[in-house]
Chimera marker file (.cmm) of the C-alpha trace (Angstrom):
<marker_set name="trace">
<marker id="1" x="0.000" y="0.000" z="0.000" r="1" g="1" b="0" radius="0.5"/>
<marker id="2" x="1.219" y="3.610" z="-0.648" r="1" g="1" b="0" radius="0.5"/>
<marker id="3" x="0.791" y="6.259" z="1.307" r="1" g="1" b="0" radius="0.5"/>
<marker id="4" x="1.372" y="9.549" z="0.142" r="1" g="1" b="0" radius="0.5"/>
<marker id="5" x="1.769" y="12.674" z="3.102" r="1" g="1" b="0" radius="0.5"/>
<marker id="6" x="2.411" y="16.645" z="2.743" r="1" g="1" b="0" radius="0.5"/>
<marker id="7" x="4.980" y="17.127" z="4.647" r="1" g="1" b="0" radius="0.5"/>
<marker id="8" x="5.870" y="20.793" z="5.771" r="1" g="1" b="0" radius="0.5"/>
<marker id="9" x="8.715" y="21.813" z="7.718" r="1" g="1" b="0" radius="0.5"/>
<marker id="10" x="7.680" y="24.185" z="10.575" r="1" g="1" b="0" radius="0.5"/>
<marker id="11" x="11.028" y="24.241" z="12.207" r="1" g="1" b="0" radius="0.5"/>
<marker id="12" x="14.807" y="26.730" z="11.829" r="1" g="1" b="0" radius="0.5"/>
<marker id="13" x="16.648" y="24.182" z="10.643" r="1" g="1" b="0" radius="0.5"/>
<marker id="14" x="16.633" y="22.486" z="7.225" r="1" g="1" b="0" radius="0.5"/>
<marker id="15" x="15.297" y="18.406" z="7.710" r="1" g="1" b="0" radius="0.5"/>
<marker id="16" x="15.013" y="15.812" z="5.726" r="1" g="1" b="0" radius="0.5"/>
<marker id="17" x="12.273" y="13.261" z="5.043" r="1" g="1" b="0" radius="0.5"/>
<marker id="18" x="12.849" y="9.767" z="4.902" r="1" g="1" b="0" radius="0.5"/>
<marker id="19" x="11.127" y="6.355" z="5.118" r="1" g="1" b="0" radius="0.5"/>
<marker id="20" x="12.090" y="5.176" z="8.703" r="1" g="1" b="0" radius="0.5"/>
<marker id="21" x="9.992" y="6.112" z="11.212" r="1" g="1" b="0" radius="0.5"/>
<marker id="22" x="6.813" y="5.681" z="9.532" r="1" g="1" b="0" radius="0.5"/>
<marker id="23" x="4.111" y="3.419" z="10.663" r="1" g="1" b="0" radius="0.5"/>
<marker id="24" x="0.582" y="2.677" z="9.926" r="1" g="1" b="0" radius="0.5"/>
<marker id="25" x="-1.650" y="0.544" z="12.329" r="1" g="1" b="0" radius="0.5"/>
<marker id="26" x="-4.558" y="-1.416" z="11.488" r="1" g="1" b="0" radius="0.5"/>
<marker id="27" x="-7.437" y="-1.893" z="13.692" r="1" g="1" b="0" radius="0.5"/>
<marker id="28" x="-6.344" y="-4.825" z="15.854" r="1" g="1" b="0" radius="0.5"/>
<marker id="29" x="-3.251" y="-2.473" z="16.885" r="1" g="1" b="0" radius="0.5"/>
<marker id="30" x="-0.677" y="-4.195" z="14.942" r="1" g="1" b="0" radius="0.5"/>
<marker id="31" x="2.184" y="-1.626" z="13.737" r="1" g="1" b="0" radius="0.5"/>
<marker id="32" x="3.647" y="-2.010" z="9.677" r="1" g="1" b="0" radius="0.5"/>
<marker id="33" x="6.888" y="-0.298" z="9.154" r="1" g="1" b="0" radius="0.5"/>
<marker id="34" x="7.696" y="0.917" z="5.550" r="1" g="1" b="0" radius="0.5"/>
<marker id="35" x="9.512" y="-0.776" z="2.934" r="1" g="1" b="0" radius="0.5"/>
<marker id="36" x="12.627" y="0.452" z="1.361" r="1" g="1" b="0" radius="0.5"/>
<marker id="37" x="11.550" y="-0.838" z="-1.523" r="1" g="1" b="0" radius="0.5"/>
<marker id="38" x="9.800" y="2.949" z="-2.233" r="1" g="1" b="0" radius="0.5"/>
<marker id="39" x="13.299" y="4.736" z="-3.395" r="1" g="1" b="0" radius="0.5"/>
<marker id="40" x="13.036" y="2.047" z="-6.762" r="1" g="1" b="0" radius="0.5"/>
<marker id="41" x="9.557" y="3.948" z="-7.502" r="1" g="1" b="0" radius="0.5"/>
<marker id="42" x="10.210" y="6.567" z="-10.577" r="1" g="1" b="0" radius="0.5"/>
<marker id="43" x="10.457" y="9.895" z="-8.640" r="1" g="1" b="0" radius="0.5"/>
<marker id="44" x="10.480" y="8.777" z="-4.981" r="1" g="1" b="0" radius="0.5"/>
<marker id="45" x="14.578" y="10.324" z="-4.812" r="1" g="1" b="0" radius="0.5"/>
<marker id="46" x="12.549" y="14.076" z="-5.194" r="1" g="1" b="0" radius="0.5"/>
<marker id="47" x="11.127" y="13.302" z="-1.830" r="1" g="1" b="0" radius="0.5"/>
<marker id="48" x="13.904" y="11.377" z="0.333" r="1" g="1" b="0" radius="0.5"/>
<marker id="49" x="17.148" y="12.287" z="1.633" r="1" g="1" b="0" radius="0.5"/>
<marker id="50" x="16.710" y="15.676" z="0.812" r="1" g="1" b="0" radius="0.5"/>
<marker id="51" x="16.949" y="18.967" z="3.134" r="1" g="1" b="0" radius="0.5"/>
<marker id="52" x="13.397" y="20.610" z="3.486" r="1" g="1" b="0" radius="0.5"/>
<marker id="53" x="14.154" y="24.188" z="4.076" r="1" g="1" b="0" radius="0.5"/>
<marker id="54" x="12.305" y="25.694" z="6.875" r="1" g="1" b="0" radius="0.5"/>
<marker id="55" x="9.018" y="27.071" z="5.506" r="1" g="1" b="0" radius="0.5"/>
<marker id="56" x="8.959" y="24.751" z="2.567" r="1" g="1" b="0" radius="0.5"/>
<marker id="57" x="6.462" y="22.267" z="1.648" r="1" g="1" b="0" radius="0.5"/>
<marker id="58" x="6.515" y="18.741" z="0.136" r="1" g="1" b="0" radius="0.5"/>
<marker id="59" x="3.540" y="17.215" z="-1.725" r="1" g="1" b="0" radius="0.5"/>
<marker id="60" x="2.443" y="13.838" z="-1.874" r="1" g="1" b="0" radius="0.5"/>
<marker id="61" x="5.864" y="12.053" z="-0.614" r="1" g="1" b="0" radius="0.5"/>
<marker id="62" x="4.991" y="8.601" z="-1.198" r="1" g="1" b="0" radius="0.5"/>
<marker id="63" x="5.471" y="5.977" z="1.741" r="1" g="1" b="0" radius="0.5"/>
<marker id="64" x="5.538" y="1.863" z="0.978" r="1" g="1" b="0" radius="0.5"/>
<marker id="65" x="4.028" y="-0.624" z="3.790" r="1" g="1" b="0" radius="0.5"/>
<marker id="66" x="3.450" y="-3.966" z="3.059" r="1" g="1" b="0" radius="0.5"/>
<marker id="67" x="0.508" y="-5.881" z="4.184" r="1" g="1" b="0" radius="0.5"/>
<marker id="68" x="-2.020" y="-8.828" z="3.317" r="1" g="1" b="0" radius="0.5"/>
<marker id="69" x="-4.602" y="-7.336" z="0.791" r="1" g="1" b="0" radius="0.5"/>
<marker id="70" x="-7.711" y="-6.642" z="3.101" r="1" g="1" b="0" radius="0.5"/>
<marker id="71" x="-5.971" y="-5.317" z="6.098" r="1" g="1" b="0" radius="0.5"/>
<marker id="72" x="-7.852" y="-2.090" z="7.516" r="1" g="1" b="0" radius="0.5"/>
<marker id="73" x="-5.978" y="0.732" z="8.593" r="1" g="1" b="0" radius="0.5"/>
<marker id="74" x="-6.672" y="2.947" z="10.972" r="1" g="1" b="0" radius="0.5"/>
<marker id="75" x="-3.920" y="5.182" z="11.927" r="1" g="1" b="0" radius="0.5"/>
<marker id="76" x="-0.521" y="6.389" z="10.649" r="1" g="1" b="0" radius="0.5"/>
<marker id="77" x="2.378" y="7.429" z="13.204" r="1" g="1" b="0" radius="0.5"/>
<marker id="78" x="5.030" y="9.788" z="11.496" r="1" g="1" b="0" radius="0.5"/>
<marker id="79" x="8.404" y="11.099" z="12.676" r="1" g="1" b="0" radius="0.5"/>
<marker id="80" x="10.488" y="14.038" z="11.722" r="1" g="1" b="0" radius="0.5"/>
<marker id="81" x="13.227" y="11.642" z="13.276" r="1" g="1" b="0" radius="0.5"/>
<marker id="82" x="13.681" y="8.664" z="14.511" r="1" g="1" b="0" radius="0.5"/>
<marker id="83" x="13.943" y="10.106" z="18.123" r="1" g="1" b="0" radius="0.5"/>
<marker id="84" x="10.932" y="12.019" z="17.881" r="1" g="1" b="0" radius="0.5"/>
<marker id="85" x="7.952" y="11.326" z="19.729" r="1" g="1" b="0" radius="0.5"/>
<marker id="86" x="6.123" y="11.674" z="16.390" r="1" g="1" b="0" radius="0.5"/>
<marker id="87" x="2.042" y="12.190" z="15.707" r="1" g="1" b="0" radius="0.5"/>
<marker id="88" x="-0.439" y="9.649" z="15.714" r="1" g="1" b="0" radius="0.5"/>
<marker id="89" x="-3.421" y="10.525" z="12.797" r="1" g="1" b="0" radius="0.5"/>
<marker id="90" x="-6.465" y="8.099" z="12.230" r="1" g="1" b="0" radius="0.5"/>
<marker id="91" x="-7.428" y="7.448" z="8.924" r="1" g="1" b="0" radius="0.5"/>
<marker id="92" x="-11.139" y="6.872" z="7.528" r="1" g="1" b="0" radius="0.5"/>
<link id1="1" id2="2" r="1" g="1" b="0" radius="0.2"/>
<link id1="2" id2="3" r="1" g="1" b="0" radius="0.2"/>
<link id1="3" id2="4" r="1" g="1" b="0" radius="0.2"/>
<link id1="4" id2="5" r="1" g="1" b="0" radius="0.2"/>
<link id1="5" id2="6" r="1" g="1" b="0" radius="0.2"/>
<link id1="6" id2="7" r="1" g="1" b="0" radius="0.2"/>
<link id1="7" id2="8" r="1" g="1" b="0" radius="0.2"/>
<link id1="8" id2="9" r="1" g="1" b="0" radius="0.2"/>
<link id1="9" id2="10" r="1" g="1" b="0" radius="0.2"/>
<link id1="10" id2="11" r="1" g="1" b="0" radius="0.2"/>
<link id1="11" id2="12" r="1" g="1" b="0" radius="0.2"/>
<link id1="12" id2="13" r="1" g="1" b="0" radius="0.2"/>
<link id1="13" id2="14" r="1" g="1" b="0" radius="0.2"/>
<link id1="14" id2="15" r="1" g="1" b="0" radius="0.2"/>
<link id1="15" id2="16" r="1" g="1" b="0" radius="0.2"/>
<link id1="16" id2="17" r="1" g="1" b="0" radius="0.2"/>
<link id1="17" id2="18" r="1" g="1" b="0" radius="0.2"/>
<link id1="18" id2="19" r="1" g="1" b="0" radius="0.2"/>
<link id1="19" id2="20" r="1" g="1" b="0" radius="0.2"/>
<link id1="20" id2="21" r="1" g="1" b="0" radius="0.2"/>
<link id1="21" id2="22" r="1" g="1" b="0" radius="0.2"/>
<link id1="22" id2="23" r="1" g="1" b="0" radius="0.2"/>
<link id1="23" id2="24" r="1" g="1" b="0" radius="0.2"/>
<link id1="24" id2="25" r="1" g="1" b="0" radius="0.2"/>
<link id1="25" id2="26" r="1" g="1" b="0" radius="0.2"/>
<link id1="26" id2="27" r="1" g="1" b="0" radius="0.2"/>
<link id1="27" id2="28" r="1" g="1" b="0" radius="0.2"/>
<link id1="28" id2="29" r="1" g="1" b="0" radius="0.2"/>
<link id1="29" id2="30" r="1" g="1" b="0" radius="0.2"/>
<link id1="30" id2="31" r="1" g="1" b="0" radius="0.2"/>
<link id1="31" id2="32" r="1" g="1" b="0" radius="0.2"/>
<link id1="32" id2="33" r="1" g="1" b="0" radius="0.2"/>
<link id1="33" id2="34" r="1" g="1" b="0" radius="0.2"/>
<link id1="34" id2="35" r="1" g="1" b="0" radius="0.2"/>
<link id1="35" id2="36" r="1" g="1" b="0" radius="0.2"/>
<link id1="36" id2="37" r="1" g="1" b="0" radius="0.2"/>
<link id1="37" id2="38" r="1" g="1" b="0" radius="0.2"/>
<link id1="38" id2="39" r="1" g="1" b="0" radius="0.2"/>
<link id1="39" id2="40" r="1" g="1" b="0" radius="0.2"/>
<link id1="40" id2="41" r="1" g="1" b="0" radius="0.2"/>
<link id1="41" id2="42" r="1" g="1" b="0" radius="0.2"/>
<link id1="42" id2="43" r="1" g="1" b="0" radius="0.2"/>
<link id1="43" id2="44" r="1" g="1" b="0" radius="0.2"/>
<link id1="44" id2="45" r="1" g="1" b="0" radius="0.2"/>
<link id1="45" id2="46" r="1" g="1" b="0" radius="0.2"/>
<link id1="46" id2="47" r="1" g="1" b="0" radius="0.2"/>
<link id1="47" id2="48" r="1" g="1" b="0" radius="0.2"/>
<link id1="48" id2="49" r="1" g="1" b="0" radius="0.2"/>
<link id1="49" id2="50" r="1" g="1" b="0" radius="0.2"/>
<link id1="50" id2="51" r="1" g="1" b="0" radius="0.2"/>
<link id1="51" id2="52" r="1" g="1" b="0" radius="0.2"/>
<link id1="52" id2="53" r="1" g="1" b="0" radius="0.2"/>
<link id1="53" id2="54" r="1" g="1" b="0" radius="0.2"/>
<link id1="54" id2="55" r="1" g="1" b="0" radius="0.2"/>
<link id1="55" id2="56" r="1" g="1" b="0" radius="0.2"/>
<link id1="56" id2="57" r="1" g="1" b="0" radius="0.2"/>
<link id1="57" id2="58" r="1" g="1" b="0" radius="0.2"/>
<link id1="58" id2="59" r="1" g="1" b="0" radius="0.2"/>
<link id1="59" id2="60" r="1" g="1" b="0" radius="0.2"/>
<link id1="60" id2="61" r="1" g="1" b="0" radius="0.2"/>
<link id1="61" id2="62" r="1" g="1" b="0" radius="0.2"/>
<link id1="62" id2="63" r="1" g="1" b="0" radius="0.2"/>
<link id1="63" id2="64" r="1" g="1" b="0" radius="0.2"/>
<link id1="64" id2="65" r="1" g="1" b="0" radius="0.2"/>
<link id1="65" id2="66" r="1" g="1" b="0" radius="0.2"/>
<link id1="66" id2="67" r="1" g="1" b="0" radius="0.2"/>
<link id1="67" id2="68" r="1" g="1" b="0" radius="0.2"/>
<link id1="68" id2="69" r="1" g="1" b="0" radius="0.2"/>
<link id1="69" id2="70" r="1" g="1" b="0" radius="0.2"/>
<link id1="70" id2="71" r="1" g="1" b="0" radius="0.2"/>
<link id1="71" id2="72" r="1" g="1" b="0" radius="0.2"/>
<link id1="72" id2="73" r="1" g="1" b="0" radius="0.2"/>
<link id1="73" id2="74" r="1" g="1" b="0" radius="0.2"/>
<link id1="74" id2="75" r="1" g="1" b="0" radius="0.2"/>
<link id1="75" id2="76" r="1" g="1" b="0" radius="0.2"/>
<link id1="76" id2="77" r="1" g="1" b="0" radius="0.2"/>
<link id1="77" id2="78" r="1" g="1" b="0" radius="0.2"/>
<link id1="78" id2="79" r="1" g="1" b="0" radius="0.2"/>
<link id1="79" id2="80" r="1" g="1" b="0" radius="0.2"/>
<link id1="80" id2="81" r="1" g="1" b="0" radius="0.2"/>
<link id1="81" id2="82" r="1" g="1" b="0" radius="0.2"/>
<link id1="82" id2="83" r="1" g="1" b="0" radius="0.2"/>
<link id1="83" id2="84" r="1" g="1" b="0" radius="0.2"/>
<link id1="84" id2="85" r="1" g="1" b="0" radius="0.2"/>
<link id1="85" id2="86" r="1" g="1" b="0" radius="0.2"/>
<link id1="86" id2="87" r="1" g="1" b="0" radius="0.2"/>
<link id1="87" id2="88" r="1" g="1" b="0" radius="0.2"/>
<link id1="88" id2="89" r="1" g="1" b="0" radius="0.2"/>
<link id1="89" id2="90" r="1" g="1" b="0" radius="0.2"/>
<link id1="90" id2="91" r="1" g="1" b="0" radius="0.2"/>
<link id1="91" id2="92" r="1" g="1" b="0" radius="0.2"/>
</marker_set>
């Protein structure tokens, strides 16, 4: 499944976005991490291991989880790092 999140970076310093860190849960709690396997897609190295200036915005960064067809999401956790305490957001 792909994910794709706007990403804007609110903060002084330049950061950059990458996979790790990610997670989406379904509804019995269980946690997905994403899959490398992303930076092959055509265009994914626009979004990843790039600085994000402060004040700048990225559209529609994809994100790669794999999971048995049927599985129903209903949250994504996301990280600006991979000590961050990150942000929980349920998905419909």
């Amino acid at each position: 499944m792909i994910v794709r999140v706007n990403v804007t970076n609110v903060g002084n310093t330049p950061q950059t976005l990458t996979t790790m860190g990610q997670f989406l849960f379904d509804d019995k709690g269980q946690r997905f991490a994403t899959s490398a396997a992303i930076l092959s897609l055509t265009g994914a190295d626009k979004f990843f291991l790039k600085n994000i200036n402060p004040g700048t915005k990225v559209m529609g960064a994809p994100l790669l989880f794999e999971m048995t067809p049927g599985t129903k999401i209903a949250s994504i956790e996301l990280h600006d790092s991979m000590i961050s305490t990150g942000v929980k957001v349920k998905l419909s």
